[in-house]
C-alpha positions in Angstrom: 73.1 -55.1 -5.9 70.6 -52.2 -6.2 67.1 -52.3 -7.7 65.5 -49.8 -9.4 62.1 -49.5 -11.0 62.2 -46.3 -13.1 64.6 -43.6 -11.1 63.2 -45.1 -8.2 65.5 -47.3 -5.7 63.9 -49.8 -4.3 65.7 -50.4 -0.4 63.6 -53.8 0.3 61.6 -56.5 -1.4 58.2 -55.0 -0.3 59.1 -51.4 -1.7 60.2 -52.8 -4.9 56.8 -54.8 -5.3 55.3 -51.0 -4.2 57.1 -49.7 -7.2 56.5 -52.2 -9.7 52.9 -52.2 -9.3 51.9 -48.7 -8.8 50.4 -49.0 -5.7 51.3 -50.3 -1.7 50.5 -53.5 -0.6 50.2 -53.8 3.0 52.2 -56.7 4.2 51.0 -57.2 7.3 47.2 -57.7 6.4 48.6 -61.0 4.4 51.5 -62.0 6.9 49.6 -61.2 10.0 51.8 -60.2 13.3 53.6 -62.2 15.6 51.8 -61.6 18.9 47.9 -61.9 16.9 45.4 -64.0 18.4 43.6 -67.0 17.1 40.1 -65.0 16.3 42.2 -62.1 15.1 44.1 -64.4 12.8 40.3 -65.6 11.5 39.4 -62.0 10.8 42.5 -60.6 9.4 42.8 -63.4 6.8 38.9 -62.8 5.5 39.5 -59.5 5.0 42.9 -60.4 3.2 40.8 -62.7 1.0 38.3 -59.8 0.0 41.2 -57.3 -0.7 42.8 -60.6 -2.6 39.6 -60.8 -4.9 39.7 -56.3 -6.0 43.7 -56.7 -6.6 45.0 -56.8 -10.3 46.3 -60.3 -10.7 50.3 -59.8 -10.3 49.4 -58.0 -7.0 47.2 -61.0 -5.9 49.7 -63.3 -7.1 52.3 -61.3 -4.7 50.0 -60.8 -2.1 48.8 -64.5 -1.9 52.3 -66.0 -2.1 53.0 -63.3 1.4 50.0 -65.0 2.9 51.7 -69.1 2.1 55.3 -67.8 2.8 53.7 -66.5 6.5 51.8 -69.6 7.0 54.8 -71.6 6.4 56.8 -69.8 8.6 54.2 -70.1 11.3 54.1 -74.4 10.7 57.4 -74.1 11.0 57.9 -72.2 14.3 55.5 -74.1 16.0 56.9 -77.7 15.1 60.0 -76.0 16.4 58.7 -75.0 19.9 56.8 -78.6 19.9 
């Protein structure tokens, strides 16, 4: 199945959100990166809150459920590798 929003097609999830609300979103400022650092974790995700707070709310709504789905996956991993 392809998405479109307008004539545009959208090729994955976070260029459809891109599309649908007029603006990028930058994924990895609310997912964070696998090989990031305790303190840079810390920082990433206070910025991520301040940029949460100047988003219209169905781009914070998208944007905060990146930052659970990423924390999840991070519980996740770890109870994995304990």
């Amino acid at each position: 199945m392809k998405l479109y929003v307008g004539d545009q097609e959208a090729l994955t999830p976070l260029e459809f959100a891109e599309l649908a609300f007029g603006y990028g979103i930058d994924a990895e400022l609310f997912t964070g990166v696998e090989d990031e650092s305790a303190e840079d974790r810390l920082v990433r995700l206070d910025v991520a809150r301040e940029v949460l707070r100047d988003l219209p709310a169905p781009a914070a709504r998208f944007a905060s459920a990146l930052m659970r789905t990423a924390e999840r996956r991070r519980v996740q991993a770890w109870k994995v590798a304990a």
